[in-house]
C-alpha positions in Angstrom: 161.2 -73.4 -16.3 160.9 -69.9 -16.2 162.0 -69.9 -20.6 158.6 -72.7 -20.7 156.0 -70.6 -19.2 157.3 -67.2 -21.0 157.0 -69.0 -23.9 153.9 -69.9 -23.4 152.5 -66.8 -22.1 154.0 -65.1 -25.5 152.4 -67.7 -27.6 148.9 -67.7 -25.6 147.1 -64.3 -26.0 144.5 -65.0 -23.4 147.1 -66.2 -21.1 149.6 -63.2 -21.7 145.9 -61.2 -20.6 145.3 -62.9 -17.8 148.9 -62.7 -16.9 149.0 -58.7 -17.4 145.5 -58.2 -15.7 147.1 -60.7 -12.9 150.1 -58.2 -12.9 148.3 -54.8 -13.6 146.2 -55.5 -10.0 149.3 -56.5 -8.2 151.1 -53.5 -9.4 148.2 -51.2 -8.7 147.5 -53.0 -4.9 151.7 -52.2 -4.0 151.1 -48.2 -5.4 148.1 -48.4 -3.2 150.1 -49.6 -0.2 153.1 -47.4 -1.0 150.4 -44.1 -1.5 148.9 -45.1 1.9 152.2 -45.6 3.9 153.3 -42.3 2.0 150.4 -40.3 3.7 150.7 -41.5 6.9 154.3 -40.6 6.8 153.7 -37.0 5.4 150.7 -36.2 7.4 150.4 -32.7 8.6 154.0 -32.2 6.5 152.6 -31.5 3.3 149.2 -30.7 1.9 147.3 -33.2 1.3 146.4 -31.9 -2.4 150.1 -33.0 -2.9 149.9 -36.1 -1.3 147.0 -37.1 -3.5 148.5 -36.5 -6.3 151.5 -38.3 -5.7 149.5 -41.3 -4.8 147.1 -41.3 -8.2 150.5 -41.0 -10.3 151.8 -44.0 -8.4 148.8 -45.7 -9.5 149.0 -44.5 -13.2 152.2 -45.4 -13.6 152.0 -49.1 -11.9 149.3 -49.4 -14.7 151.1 -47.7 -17.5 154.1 -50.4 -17.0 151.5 -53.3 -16.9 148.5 -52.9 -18.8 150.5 -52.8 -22.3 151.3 -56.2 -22.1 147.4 -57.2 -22.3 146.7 -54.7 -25.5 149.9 -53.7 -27.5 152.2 -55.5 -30.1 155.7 -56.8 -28.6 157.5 -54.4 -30.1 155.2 -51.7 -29.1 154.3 -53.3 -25.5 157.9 -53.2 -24.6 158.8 -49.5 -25.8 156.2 -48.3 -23.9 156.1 -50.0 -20.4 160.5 -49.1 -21.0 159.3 -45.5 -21.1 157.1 -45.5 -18.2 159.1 -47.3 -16.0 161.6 -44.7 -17.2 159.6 -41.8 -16.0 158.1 -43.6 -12.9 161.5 -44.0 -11.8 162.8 -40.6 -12.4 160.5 -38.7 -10.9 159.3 -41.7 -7.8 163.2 -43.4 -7.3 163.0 -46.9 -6.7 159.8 -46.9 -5.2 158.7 -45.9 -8.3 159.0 -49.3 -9.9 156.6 -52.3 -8.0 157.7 -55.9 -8.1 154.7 -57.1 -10.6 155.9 -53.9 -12.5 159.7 -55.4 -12.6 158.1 -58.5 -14.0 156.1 -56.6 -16.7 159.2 -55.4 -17.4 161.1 -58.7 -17.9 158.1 -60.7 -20.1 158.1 -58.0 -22.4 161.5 -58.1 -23.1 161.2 -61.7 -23.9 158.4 -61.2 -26.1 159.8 -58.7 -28.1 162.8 -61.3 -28.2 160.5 -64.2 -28.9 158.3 -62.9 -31.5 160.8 -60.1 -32.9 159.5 -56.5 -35.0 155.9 -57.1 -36.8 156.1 -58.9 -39.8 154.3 -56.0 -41.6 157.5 -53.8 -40.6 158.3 -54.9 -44.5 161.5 -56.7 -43.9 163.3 -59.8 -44.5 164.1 -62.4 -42.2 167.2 -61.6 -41.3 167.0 -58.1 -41.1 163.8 -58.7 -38.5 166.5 -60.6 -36.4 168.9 -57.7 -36.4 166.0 -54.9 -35.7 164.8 -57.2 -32.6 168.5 -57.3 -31.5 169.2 -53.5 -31.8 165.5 -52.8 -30.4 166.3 -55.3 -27.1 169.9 -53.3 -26.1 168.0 -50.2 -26.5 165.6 -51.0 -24.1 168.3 -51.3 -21.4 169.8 -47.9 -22.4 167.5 -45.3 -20.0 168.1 -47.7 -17.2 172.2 -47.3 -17.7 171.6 -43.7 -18.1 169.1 -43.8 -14.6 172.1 -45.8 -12.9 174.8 -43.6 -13.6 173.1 -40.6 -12.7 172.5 -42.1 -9.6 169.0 -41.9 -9.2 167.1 -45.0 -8.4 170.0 -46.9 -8.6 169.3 -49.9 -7.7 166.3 -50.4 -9.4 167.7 -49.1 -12.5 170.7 -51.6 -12.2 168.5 -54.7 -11.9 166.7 -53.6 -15.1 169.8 -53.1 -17.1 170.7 -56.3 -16.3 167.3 -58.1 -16.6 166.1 -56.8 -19.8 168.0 -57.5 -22.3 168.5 -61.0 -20.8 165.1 -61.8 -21.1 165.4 -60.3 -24.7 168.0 -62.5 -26.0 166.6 -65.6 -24.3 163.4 -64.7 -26.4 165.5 -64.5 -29.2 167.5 -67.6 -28.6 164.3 -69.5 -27.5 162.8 -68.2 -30.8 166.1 -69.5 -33.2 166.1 -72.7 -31.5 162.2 -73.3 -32.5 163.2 -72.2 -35.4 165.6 -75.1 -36.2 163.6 -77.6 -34.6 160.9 -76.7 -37.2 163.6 -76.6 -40.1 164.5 -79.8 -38.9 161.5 -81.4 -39.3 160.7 -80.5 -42.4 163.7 -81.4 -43.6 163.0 -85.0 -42.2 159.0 -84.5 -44.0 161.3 -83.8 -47.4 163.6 -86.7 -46.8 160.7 -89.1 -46.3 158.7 -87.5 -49.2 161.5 -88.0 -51.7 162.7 -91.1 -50.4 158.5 -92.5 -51.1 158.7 -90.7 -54.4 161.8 -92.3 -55.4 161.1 -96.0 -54.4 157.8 -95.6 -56.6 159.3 -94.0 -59.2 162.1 -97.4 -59.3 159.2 -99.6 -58.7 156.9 -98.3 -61.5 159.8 -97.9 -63.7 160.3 -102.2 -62.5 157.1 -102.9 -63.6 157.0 -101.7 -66.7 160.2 -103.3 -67.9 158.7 -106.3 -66.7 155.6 -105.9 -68.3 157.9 -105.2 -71.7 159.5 -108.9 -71.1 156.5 -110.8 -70.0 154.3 -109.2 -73.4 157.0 -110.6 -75.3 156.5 -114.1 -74.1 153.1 -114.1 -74.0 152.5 -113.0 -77.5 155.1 -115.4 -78.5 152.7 -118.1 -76.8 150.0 -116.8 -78.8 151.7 -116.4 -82.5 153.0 -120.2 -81.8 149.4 -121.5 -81.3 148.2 -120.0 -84.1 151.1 -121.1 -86.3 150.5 -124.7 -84.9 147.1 -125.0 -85.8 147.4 -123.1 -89.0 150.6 -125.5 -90.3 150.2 -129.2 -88.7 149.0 -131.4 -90.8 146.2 -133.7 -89.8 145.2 -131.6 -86.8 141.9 -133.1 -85.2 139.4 -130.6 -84.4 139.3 -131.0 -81.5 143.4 -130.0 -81.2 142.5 -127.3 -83.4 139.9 -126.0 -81.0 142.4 -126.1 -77.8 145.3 -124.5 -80.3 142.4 -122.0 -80.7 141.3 -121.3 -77.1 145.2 -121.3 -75.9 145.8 -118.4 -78.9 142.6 -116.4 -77.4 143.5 -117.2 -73.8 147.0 -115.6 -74.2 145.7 -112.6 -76.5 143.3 -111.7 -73.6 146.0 -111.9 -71.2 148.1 -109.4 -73.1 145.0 -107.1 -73.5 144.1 -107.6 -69.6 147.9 -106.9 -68.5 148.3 -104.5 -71.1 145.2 -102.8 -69.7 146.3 -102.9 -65.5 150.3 -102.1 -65.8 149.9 -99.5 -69.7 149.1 -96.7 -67.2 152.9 -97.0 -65.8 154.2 -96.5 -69.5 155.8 -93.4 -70.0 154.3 -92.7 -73.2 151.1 -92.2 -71.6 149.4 -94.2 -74.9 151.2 -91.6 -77.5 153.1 -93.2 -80.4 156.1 -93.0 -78.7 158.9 -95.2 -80.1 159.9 -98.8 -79.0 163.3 -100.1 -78.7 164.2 -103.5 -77.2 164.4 -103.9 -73.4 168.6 -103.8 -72.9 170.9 -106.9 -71.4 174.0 -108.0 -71.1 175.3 -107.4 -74.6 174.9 -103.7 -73.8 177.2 -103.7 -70.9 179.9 -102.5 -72.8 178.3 -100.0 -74.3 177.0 -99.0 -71.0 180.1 -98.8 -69.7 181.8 -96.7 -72.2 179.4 -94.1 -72.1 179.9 -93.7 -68.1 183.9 -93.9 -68.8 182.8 -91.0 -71.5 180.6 -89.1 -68.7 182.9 -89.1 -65.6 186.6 -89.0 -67.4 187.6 -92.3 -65.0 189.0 -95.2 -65.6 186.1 -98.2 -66.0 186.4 -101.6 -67.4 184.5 -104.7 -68.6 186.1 -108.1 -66.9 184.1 -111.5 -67.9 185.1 -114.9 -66.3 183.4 -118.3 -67.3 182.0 -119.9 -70.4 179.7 -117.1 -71.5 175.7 -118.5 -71.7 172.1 -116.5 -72.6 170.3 -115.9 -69.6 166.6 -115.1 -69.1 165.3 -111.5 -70.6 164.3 -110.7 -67.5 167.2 -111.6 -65.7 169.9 -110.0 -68.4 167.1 -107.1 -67.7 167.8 -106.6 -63.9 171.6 -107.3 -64.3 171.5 -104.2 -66.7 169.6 -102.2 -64.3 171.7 -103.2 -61.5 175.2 -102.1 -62.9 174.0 -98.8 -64.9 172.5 -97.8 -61.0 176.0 -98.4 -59.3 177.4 -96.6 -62.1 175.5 -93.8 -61.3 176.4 -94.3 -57.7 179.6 -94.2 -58.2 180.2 -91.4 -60.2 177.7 -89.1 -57.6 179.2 -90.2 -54.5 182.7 -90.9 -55.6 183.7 -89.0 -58.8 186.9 -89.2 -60.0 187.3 -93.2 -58.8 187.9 -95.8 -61.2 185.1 -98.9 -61.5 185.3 -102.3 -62.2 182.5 -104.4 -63.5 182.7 -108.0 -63.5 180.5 -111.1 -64.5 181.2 -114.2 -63.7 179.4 -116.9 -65.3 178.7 -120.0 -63.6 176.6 -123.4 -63.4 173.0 -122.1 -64.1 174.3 -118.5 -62.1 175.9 -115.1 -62.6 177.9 -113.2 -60.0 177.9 -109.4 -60.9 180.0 -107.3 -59.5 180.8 -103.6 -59.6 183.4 -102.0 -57.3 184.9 -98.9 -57.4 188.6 -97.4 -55.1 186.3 -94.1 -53.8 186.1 -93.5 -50.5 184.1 -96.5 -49.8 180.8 -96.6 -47.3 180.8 -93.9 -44.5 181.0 -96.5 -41.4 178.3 -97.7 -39.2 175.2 -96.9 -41.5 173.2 -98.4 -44.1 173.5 -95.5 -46.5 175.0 -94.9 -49.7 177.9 -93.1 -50.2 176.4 -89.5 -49.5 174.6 -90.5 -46.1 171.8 -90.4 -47.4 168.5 -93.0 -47.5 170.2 -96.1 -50.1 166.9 -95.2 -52.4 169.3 -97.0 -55.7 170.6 -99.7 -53.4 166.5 -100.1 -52.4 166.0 -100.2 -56.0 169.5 -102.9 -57.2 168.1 -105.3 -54.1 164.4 -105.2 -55.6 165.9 -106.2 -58.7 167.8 -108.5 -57.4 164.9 -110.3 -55.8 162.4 -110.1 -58.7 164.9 -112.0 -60.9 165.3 -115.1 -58.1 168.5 -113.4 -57.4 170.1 -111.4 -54.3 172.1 -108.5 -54.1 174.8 -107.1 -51.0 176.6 -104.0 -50.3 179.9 -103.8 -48.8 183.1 -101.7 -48.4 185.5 -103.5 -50.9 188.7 -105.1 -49.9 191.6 -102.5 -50.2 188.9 -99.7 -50.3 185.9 -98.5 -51.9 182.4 -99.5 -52.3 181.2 -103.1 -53.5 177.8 -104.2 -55.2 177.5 -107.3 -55.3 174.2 -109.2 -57.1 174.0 -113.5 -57.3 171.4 -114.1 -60.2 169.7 -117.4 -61.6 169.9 -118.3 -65.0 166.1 -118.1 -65.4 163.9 -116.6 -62.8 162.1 -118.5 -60.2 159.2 -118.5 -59.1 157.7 -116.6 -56.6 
């Protein structure tokens, strides 16, 4: 409770005013008592002129320990209200040091602990932490030379005890703030990157799709065209639809062209074309990630072997260069083994490697971090008609396992 409203107090400058203004009267009404109770006691003792003077110090010095929190720096706030507590209680002894005083005392401790040297001070981060440290035990030092010189003992015990504890809670209050904060923007980061990653797959989807789907449709249009061009004894009117189809499928191509060409990486440049990879490529694929990481990896194919849909030989590709990549970032060194198995109208791919496997209870890949390449493998997965699992493999390791259709289906 008492760490919350310090805190607040440092971190609210009209509060930490009121506070001190609160304390500074306080401070000045006990000197005013204490003056008054000192008169009555001295009267016809000692002169008057001495009396007086005794009392306005009191009262200078209950203000000099308060009124520094309301105007001064931390740093500065606390050196000072240190020193005139020093002097008040040298020259006064314990009555020299009033109770809203004592708690002056303590909240500037914390606040030179909370909010450390000035930032202008020209030094790093870590060297402001050490300054704030060494500055906080120095505060308590005229107190421990007060207390074993015996005057104003017990006043200057308390404060050697007090001050530096409210220093260091300020500093540990600060550090823990500090981590919180880290912490959260370490979360911000994570969900940042993991946005800009599922994107980045997605656009990187669409225009591999938009490479396969171009292919088909131009083929619809060439075919048209050939067919009305080449059939012999074509009414006109067959002519005409042979036509319209052709034009239909052209604007089509220009239309998708137009919506998903902004995804292409070559930005419109002549950039060169290569064909969209499959299957076939799997072994190539494979012996370049055998070449990369220096383990073992190896092709195994099961079942009469059939041509499958571009765009499912497409996502199949995908699918096993990703857990490739998975494998050799979260478990380099292990040895993978991808294998297709063709069936009636379906392919089973799967890729498993002996690593370490899955850490347990989480849906994360193998560094604990967000899946962002399993995201991607299952949206593959999905936008061929197929489906796609992760598992911890029998005997060890990591499975991925993907069920596609021979031709995809339909939404």
């Amino acid at each position: 409770m008492a760490t919350g409203w310090t805190q607040r107090l440092a971190s609210a400058p009209h509060a930490l005013a009121i506070a001190g203004t609160v304390l500074a009267l306080g401070a000045l009404g006990q000197a005013v008592a204490q003056a008054m109770m000192l008169t009555a006691v001295r009267a016809g003792q000692t002169a008057p002129a001495s009396i007086a003077g005794e009392a306005v110090s009191l009262c200078l010095f209950a203000l000099a320990i308060t009124v520094p929190l309301i105007f001064l720096r931390p740093a500065a706030a606390a050196a000072v209200i240190t020193a005139a507590s020093t002097v008040s209680l040298t020259v006064f002894g314990s009555g020299g040091l009033t109770v809203a005083g004592l708690a002056a005392q303590v909240i500037a401790g914390y606040r030179l602990g909370y909010e450390g040297v000035p930032r202008d001070a020209g030094l790093a981060g870590d060297d402001r932490r050490d300054r704030t440290r060494v500055l906080a035990c120095a505060l308590a030092v005229p107190f421990l030379v007060l207390a074993l010189d015996g005057r104003a003992r017990v006043a200057a015990i308390l404060l050697v005890a007090l001050v530096p504890a409210a220093a260091w809670a300020g500093i540990a209050q600060r550090a823990r703030g500090e981590a919180a904060r880290q912490a959260t923007a370490r979360e911000v980061m994570a969900g940042t990157l993991a946005d800009h990653m599922a994107r980045g797959e997605r656009a990187r989807i669409a225009r591999e799709l938009h490479d396969v789907v171009a292919h088909y449709i131009s083929m619809i249009a060439v075919q048209a065209e050939t067919a009305r061009e080449t059939t012999p004894g074509l009414p006109a009117a067959g002519a005409q639809r042979l036509a319209e189809i052709a034009g239909t499928a052209r604007a089509g191509l220009t239309e998708m062209r137009r919506l998903l060409g902004v995804l292409r990486e070559d930005g419109g440049g002549a950039a060169a074309r290569h064909p969209q990879p499959g299957l076939p490529q799997l072994a190539e694929l494979i012996d370049s990630a055998r070449e990369t990481s220096g383990a073992g990896a190896r092709l195994i194919v099961s079942g009469p072997v059939a041509a499958f849909d571009p765009g499912v030989e497409l996502a199949g590709y995908r699918i096993v260069q990703e857990a490739l990549s998975n494998a050799r970032r979260h478990a380099p060194g292990a040895a993978v083994d991808v294998e297709l198995r063709y069936g009636e109208g379906t392919l089973l791919l799967q890729v498993r490697d002996n690593g370490p496997g899955p850490p347990a209870g989480n849906g994360h890949d193998g560094a604990g971090s967000p899946a962002h390449g399993l995201t991607g493998m299952r949206e593959r997965a999905m936008a061929a008609g197929g489906s796609l699992r992760t598992a911890a493999a029998p005997g060890g390791g990591f499975l991925v396992e993907a069920t596609l259709p021979a031709k995809p289906e339909p939404a």
